[in-house]
C-alpha positions as CSV (number, residue, x, y, z in Angstrom):
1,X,-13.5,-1.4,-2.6
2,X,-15.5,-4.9,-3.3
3,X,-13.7,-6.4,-0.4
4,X,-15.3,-3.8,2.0
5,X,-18.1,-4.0,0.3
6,X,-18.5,-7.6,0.6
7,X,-17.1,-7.3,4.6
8,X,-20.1,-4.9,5.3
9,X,-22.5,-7.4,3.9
10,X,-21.3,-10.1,6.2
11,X,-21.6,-7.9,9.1
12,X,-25.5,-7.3,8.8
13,X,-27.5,-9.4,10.6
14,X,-24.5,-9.6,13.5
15,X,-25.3,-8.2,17.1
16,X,-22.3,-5.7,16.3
17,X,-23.9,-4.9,12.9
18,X,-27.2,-4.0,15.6
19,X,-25.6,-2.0,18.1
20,X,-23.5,0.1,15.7
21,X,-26.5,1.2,13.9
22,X,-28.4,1.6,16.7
23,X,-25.6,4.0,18.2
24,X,-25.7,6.0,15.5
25,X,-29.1,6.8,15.6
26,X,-29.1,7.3,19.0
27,X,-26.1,10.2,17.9
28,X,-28.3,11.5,15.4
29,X,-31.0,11.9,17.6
30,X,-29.2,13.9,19.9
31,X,-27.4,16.2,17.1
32,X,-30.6,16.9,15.4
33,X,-32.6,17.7,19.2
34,X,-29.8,20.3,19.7
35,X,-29.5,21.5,16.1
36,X,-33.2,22.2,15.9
37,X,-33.9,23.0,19.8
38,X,-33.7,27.3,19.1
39,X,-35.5,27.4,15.6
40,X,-38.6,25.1,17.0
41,X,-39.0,27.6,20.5
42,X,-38.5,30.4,18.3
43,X,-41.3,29.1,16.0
44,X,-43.2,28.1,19.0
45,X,-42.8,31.7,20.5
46,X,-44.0,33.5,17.4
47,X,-46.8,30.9,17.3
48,X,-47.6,28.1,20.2
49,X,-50.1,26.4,17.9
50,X,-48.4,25.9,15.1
51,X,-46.3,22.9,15.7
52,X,-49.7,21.3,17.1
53,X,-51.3,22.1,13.6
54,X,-48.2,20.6,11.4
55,X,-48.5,17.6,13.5
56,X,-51.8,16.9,13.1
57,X,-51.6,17.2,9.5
58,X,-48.9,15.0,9.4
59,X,-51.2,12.9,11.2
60,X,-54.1,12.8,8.8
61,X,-51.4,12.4,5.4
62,X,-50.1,9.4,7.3
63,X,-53.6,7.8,7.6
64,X,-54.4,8.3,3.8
65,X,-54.6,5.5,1.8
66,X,-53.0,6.6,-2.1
67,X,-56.5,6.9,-3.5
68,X,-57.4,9.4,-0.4
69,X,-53.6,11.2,-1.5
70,X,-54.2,11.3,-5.4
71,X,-57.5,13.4,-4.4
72,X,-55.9,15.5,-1.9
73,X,-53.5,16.2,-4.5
74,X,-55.9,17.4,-7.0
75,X,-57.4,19.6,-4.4
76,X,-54.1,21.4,-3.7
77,X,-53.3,21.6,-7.5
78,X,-56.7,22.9,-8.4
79,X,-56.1,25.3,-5.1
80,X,-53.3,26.9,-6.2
81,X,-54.4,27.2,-9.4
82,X,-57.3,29.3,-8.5
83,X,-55.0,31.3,-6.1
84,X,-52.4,32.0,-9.1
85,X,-55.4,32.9,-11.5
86,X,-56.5,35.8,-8.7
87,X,-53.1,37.4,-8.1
88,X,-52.6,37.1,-12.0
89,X,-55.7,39.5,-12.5
């Protein structure tokens, strides 16, 4: 088990180290298109707007700094609490 272990580590950095990996996430590119290809156009049938919405909140999370998160995440906690306080009543 080391020896592999050590033989892996001499192969990063190599050009076949490189194209290997890139291969195989060229192959998990494809497998994940075709795996998720029906749920996303069934989602995108029931609702054409919503992938456009989850993107662009991806978007704006991606461009918060983790002062801009931490008070996002108060807002959220604080959200749900109020929502689980009404259906509690």
């Amino acid at each position: 088990m080391q020896a592999t272990l050590e033989q892996m580590d001499n192969l990063r950095g190599t050009s076949l180290y490189k194209l290997q990996l890139k291969y195989m996430m060229n192959k998990l590119e494809v497998l994940l298109e075709r795996t998720l290809k029906n749920p996303l156009n069934s989602l995108d049938k029931e609702d054409p707007d919503l992938l456009t919405r989850i993107q662009s909140n991806i978007e704006l999370v991606m461009g918060m700094d983790l002062e801009e998160l931490a008070m996002l995440r108060q807002e959220i906690d604080d959200y749900r609490a109020g929502k689980d306080e009404a259906s509690a009543s």
